[in-house]
LOTOR-71783 format. One record per residue (C-alpha): residue number from 0; chain; x, y, z. Coordinates in Angstrom, 3 decimals. Example, Ala and Ser with C-alpha at 12.3 -4.5 7.8 and 13.67 -1.06 7.14 Angstrom:
2
{resi=0; chain=A; u=12.300; v=-4.500; w=7.800};
{resi=1; chain=A; u=13.670; v=-1.060; w=7.140};
This chain:
311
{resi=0; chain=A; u=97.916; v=183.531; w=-72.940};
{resi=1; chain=A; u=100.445; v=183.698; w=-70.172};
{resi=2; chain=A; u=104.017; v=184.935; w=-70.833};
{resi=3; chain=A; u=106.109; v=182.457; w=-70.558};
{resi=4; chain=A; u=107.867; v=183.810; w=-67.337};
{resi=5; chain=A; u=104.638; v=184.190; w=-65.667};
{resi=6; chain=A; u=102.301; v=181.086; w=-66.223};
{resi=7; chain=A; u=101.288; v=180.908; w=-62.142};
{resi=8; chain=A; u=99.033; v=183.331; w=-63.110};
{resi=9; chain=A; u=96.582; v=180.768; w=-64.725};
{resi=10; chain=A; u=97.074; v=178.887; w=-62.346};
{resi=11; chain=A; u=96.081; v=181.421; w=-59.604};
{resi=12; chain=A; u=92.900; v=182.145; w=-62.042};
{resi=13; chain=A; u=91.961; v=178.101; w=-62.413};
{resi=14; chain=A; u=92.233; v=178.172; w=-58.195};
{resi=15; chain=A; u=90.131; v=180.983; w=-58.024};
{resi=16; chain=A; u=87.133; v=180.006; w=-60.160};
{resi=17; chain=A; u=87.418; v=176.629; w=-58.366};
{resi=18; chain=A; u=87.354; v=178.390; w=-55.087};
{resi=19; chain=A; u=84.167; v=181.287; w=-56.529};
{resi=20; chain=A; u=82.432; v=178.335; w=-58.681};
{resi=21; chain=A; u=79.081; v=178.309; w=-56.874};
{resi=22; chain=A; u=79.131; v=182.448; w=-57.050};
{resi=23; chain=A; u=80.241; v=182.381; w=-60.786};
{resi=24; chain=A; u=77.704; v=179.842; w=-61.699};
{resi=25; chain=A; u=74.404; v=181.503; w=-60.223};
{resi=26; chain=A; u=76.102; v=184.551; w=-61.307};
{resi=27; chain=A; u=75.983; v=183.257; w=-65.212};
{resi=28; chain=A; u=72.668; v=181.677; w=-64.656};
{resi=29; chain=A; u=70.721; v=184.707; w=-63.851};
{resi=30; chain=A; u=67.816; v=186.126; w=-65.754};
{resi=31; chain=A; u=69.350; v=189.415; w=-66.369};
{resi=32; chain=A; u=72.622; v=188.176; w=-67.817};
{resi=33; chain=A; u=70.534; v=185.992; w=-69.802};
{resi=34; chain=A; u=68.517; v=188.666; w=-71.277};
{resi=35; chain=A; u=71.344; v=190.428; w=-72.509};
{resi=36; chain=A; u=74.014; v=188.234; w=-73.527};
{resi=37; chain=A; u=73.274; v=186.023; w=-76.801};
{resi=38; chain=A; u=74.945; v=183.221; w=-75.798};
{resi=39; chain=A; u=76.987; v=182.107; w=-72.505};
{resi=40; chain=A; u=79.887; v=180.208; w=-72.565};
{resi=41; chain=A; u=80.167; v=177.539; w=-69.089};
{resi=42; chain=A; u=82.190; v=174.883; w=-67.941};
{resi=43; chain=A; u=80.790; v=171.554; w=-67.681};
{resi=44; chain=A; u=81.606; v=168.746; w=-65.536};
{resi=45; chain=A; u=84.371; v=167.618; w=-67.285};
{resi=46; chain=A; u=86.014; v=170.579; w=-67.463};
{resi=47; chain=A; u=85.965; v=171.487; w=-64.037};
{resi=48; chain=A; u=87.332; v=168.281; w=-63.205};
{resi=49; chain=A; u=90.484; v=168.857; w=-65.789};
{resi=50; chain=A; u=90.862; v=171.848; w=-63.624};
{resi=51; chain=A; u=91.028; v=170.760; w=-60.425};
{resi=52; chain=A; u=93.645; v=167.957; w=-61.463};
{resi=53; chain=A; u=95.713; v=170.465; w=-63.298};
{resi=54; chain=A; u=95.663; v=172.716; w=-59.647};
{resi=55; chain=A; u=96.913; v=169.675; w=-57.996};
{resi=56; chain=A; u=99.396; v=169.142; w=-60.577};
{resi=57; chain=A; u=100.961; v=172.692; w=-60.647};
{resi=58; chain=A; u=100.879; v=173.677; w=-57.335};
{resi=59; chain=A; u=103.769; v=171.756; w=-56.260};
{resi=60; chain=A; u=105.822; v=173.896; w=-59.339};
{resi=61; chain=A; u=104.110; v=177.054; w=-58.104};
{resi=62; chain=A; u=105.831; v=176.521; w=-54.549};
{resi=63; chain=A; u=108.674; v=175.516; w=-56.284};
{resi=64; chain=A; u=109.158; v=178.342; w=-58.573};
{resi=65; chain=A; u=108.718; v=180.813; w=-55.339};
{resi=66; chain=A; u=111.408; v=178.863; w=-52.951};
{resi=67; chain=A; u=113.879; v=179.293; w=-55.978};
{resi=68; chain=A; u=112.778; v=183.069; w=-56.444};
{resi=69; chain=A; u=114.030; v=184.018; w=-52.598};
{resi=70; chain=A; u=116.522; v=186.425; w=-52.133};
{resi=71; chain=A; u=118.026; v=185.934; w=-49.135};
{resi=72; chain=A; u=118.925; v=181.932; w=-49.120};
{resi=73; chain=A; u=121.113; v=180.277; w=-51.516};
{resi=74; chain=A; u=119.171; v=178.894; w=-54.662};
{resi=75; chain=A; u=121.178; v=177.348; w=-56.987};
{resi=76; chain=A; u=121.759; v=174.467; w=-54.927};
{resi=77; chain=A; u=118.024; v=173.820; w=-55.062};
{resi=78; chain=A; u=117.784; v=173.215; w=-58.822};
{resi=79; chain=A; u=119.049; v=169.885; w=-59.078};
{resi=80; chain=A; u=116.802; v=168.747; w=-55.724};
{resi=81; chain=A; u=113.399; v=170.437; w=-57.104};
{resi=82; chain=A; u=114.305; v=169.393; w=-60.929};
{resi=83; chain=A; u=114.338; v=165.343; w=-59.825};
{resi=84; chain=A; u=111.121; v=165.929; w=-57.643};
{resi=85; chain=A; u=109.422; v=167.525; w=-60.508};
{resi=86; chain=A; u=110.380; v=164.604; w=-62.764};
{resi=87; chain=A; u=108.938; v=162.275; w=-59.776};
{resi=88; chain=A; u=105.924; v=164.036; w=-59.590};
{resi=89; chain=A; u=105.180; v=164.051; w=-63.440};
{resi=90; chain=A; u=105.594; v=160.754; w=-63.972};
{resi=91; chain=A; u=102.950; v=158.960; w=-65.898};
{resi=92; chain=A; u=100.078; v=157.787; w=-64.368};
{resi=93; chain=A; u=96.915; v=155.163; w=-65.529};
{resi=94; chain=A; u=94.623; v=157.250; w=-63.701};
{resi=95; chain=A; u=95.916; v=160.596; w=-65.385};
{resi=96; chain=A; u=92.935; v=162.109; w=-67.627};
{resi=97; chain=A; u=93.719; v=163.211; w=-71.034};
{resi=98; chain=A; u=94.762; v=166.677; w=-69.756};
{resi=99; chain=A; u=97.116; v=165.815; w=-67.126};
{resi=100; chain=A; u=99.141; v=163.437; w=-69.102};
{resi=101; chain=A; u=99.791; v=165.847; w=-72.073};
{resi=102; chain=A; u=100.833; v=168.620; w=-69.287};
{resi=103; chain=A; u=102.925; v=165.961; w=-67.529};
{resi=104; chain=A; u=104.385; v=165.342; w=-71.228};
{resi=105; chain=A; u=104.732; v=169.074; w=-71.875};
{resi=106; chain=A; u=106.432; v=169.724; w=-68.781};
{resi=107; chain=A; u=108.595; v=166.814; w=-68.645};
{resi=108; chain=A; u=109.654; v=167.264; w=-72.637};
{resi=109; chain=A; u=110.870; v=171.061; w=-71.083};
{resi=110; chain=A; u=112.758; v=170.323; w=-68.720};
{resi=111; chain=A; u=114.827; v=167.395; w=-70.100};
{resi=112; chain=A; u=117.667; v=168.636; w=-71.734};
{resi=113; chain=A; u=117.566; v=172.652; w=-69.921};
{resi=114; chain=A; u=120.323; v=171.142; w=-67.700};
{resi=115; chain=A; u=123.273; v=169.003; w=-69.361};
{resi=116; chain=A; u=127.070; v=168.765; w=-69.764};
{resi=117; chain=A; u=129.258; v=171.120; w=-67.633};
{resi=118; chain=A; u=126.223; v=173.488; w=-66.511};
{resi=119; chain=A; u=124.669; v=170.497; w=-64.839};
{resi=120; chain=A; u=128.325; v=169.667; w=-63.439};
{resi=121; chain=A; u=128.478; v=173.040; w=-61.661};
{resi=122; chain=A; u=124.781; v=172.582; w=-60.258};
{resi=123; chain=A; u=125.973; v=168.962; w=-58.641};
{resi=124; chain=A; u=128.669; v=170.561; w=-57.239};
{resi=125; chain=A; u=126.963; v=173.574; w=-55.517};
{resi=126; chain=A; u=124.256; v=170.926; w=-54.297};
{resi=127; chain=A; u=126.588; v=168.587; w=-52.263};
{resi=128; chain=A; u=128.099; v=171.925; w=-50.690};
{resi=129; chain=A; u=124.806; v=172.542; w=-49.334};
{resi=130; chain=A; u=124.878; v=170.842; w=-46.047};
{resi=131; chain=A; u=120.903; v=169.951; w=-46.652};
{resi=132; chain=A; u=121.868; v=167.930; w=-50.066};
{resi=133; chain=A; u=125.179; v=165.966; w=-49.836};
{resi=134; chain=A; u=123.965; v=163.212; w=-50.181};
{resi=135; chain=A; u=122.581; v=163.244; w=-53.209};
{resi=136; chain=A; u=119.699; v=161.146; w=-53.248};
{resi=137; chain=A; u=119.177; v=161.578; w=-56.759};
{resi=138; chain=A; u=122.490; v=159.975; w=-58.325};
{resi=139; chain=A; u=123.893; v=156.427; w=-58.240};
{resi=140; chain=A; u=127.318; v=155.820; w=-55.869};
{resi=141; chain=A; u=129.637; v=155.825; w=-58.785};
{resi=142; chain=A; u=127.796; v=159.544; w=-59.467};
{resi=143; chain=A; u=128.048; v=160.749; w=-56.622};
{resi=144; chain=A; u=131.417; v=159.390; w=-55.835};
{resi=145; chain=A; u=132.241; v=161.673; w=-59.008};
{resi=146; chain=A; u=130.960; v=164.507; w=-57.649};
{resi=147; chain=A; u=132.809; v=164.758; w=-54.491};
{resi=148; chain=A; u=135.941; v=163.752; w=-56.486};
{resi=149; chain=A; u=135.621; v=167.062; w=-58.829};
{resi=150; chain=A; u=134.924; v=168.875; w=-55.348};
{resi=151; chain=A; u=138.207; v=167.239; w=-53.873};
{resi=152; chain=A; u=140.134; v=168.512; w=-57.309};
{resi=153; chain=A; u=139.036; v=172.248; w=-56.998};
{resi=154; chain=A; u=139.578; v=172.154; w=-52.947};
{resi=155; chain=A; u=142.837; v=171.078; w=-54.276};
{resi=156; chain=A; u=144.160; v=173.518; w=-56.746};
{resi=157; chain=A; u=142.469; v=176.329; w=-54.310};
{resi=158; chain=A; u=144.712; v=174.944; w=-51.421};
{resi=159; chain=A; u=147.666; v=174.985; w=-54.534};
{resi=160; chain=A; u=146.746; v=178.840; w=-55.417};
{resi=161; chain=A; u=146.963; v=179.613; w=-51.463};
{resi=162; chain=A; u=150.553; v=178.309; w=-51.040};
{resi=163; chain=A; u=151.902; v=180.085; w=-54.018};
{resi=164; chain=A; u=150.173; v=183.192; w=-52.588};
{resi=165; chain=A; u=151.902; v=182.410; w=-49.232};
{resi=166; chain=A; u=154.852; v=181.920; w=-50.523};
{resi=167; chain=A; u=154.813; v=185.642; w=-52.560};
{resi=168; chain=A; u=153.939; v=187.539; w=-49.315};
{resi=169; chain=A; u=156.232; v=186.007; w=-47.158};
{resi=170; chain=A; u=153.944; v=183.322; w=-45.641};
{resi=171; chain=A; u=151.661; v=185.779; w=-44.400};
{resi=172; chain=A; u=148.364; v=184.743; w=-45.325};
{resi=173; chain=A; u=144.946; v=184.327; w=-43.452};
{resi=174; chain=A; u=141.331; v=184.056; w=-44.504};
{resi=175; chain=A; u=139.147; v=187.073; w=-45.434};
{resi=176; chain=A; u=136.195; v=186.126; w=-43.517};
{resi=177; chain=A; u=136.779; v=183.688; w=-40.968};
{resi=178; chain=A; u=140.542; v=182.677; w=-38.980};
{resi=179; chain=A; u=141.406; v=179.054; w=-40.365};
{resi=180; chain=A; u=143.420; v=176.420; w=-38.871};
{resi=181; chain=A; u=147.078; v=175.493; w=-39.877};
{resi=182; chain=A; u=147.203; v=173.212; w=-42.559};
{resi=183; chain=A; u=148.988; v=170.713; w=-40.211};
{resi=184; chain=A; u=146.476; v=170.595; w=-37.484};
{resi=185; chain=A; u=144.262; v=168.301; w=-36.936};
{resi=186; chain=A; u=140.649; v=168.240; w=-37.619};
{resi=187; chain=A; u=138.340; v=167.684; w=-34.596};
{resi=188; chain=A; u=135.358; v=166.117; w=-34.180};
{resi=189; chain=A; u=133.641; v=167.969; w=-31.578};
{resi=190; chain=A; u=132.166; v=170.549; w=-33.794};
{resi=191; chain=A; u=129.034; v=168.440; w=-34.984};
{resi=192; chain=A; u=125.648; v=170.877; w=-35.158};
{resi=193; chain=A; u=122.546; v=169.774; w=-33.836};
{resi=194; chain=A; u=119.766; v=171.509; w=-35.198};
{resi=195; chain=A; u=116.088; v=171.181; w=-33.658};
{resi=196; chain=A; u=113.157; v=170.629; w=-35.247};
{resi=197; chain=A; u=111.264; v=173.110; w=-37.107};
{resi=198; chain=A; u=108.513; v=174.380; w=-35.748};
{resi=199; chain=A; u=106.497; v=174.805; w=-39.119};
{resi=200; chain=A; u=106.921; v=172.849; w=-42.156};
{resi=201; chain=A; u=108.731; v=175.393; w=-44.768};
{resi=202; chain=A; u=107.847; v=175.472; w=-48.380};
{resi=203; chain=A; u=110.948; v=173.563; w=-48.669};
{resi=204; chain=A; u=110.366; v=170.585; w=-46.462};
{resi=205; chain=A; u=107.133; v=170.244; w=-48.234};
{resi=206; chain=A; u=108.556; v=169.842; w=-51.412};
{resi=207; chain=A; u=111.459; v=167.513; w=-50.602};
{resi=208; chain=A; u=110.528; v=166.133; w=-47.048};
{resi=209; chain=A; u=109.558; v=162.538; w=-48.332};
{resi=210; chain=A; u=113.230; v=162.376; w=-50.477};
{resi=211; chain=A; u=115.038; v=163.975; w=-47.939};
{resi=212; chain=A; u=117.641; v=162.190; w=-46.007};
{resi=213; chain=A; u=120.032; v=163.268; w=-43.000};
{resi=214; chain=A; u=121.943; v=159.801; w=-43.377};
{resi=215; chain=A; u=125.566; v=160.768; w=-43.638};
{resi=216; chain=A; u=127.395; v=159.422; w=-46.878};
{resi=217; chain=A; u=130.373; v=157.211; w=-46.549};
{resi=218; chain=A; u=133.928; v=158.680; w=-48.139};
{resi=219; chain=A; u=137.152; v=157.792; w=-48.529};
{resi=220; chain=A; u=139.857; v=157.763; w=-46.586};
{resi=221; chain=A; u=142.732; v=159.999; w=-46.887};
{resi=222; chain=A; u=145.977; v=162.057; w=-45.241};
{resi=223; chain=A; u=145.595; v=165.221; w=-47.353};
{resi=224; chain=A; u=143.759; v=168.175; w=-46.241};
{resi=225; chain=A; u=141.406; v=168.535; w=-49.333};
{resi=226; chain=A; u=141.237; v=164.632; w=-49.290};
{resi=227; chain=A; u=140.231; v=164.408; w=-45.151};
{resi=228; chain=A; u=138.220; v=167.724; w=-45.480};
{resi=229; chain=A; u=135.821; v=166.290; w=-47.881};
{resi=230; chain=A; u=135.533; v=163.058; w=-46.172};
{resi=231; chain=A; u=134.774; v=164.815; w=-42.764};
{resi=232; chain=A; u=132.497; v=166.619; w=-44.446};
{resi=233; chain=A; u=130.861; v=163.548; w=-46.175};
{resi=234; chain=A; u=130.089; v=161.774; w=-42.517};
{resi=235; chain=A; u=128.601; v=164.945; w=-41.108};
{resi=236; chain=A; u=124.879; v=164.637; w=-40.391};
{resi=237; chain=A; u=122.568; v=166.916; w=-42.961};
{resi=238; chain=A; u=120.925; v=169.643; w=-41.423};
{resi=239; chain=A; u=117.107; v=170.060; w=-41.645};
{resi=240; chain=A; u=115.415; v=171.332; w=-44.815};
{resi=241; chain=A; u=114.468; v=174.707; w=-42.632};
{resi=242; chain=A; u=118.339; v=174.933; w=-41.647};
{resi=243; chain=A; u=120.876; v=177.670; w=-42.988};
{resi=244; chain=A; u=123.640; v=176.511; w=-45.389};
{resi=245; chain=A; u=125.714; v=179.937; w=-45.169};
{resi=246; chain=A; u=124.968; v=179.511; w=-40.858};
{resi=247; chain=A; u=126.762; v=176.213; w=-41.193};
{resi=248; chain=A; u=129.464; v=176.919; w=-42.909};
{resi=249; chain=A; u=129.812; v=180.056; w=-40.978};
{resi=250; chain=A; u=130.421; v=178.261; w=-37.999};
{resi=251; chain=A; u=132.158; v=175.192; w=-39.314};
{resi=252; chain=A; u=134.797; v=177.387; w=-41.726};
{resi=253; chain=A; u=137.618; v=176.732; w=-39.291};
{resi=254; chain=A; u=137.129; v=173.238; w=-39.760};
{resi=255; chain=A; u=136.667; v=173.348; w=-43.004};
{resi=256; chain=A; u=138.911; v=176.369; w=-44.610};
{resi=257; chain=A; u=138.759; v=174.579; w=-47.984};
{resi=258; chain=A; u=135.288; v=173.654; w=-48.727};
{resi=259; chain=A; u=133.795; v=176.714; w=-46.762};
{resi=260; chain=A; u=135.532; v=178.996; w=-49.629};
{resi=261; chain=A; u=134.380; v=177.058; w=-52.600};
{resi=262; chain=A; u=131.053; v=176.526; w=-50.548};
{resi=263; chain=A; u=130.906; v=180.570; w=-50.016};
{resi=264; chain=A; u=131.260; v=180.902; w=-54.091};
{resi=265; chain=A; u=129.108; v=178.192; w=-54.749};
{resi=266; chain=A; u=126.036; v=179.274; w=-52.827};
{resi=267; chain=A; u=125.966; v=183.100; w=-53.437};
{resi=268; chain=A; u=124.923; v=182.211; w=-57.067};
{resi=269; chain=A; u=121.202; v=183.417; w=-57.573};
{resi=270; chain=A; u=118.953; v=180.533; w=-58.889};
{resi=271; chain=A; u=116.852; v=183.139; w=-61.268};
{resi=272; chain=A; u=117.032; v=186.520; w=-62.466};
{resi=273; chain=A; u=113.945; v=187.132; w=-60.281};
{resi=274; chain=A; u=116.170; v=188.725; w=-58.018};
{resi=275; chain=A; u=118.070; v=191.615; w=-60.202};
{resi=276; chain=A; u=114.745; v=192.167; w=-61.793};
{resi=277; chain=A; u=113.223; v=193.004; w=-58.318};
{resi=278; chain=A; u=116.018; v=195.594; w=-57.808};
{resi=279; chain=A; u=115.382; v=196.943; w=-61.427};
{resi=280; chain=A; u=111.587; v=197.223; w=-60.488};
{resi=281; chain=A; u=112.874; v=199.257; w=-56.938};
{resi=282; chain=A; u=115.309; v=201.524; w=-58.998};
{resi=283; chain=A; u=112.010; v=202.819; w=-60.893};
{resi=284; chain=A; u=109.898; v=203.065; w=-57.437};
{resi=285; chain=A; u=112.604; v=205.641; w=-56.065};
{resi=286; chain=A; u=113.228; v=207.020; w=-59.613};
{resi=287; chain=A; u=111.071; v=208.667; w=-60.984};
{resi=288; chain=A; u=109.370; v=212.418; w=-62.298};
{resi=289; chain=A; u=108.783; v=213.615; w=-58.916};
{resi=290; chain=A; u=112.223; v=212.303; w=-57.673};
{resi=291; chain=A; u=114.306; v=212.935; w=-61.230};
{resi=292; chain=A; u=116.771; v=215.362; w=-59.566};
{resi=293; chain=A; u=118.619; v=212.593; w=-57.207};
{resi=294; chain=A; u=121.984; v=211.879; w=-57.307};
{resi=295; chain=A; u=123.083; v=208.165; w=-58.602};
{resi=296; chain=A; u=124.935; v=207.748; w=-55.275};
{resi=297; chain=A; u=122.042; v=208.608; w=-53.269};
{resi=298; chain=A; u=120.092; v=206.558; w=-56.051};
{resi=299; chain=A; u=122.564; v=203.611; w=-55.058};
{resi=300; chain=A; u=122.085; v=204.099; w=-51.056};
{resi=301; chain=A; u=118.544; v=204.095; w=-51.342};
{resi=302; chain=A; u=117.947; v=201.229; w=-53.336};
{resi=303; chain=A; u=121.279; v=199.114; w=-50.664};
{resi=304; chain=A; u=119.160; v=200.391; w=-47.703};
{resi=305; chain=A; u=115.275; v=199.348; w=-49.365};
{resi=306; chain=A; u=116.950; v=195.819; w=-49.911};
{resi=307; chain=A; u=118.773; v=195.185; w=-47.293};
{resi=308; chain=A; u=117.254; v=196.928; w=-44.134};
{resi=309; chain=A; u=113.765; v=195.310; w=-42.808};
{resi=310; chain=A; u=111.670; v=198.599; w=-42.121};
């Protein structure tokens, strides 16, 4: 039995007996194994064809699982994306076998009520401040609409937190990682990104290409800075699945001095605990009998420079 964590392992053995059948099969069927093995236990015809449907069923999840396992893209805005095309892909179907419709069940029964209430709220929010999602395929107008108002209402009280800020130091106050505009001046409209095409098809773009859409949304219209950011932000053009979120709001943070910093705390959220569990896993590489004497800051430079420098 697979842990629970882990189950693309069966799936990864079901792939590779489909690939090896022929060799497993006149492997089992020879005279030797025959002569010493009291009985043999095979896969007919049915079976093998429960197994190639349930491949074709999981691999989509398998590639899924692995784009939300990355390290150095944001994740958490991909949750509410994958979760909808994984309830797309497992709906029911009269030409599903017996097998495939209880895993569709199974898998479908799981995933209904992981996300709900102000947990799903967040993951809305951190998906329409992913240039690649604002739209929001998945919800209704009045949802959406929703959304972006909550968005609007924490641009807001960030913009409130900045003036009374400014107003303790004396009015000096400028952003920590990019130079923003004046609150007074306008926004333009020449900083539109055009991204090319990707030359390959990413993991990404071949879960979501067929839902995806670079149509920009409409907004309302509005005077106040939070108000005008988000609706400037709502008629910009989506960039392509194989695009950079934290590249685009890098360069558009001047426009956007508001969004960019809610976008900035948004995104940096990990989608899993793959990713600390990988660094747990290094930590024992570079720790260990032979290596017992080290000093935990050299412990903690070794295991910043094995994640962060391509060698």
């Amino acid at each position: 039995m697979d842990i629970t964590t882990r189950w693309n392992s069966t799936l990864d053995m079901l792939s590779r007996y489909l690939e090896q059948q022929a060799a497993i099969t006149a492997a089992l069927t020879s005279t030797e194994l025959k002569q010493n093995a009291r009985s043999i236990d095979t896969l007919d015809s049915c079976d093998v064809r429960d197994a190639e449907d349930l491949v074709k069923l999981l691999q989509p999840l398998k590639t899924a699982t692995t784009v939300l396992c990355e390290e150095k893209s944001p994740t958490v805005s991909l949750i509410v994306p994958l979760k909808s095309m994984i309830e797309q892909s497992m709906a029911p179907d009269d030409g599903d076998s017996t097998t495939v419709a209880n895993t569709k069940t199974a898998i479908l029964t799981n995933i209904a009520n992981r996300y709900s209430g102000d947990a799903f709220n967040y993951l809305l929010e951190c998906t329409v401040l992913d240039p690649r999602f604002r739209t929001l395929p998945q919800l209704d107008h009045d949802q959406c609409e929703t959304v972006f108002l909550r968005v609007q209402n924490k641009a807001e009280q960030l913009l409130q937190k900045q003036s009374t800020a400014e107003e303790r130091e004396g009015g000096a106050a400028g952003g920590a990682d990019c130079p923003t505009h004046s609150r007074e001046e306008a926004v333009g409209d020449d900083d539109t990104e055009v991204a090319g095409p990707a030359p390959k098809k990413t993991a990404l773009e071949g879960l979501l290409g067929r839902s995806f859409s670079t149509e920009p949304a409409e907004g309302p219209n509005s005077s106040k800075q939070a108000e005008r950011e988000v609706e400037n932000y709502r008629r910009e053009a989506s960039i392509p699945l194989s695009g950079c979120p934290l590249k685009w709001w890098q360069d558009h943070c001047s426009r956007y001095p508001l969004l960019s910093q809610l976008a900035k705390a948004c995104l940096a959220v990990p989608a899993t605990s793959v990713p600390s569990e990988r660094i747990f896993s290094t930590a024992g590489d570079i720790v260990n009998a032979q290596r017992s004497q080290l000093l935990p800051e050299n412990v903690d430079m070794l295991i910043f420079l094995k994640k962060n420098m391509d060698v």
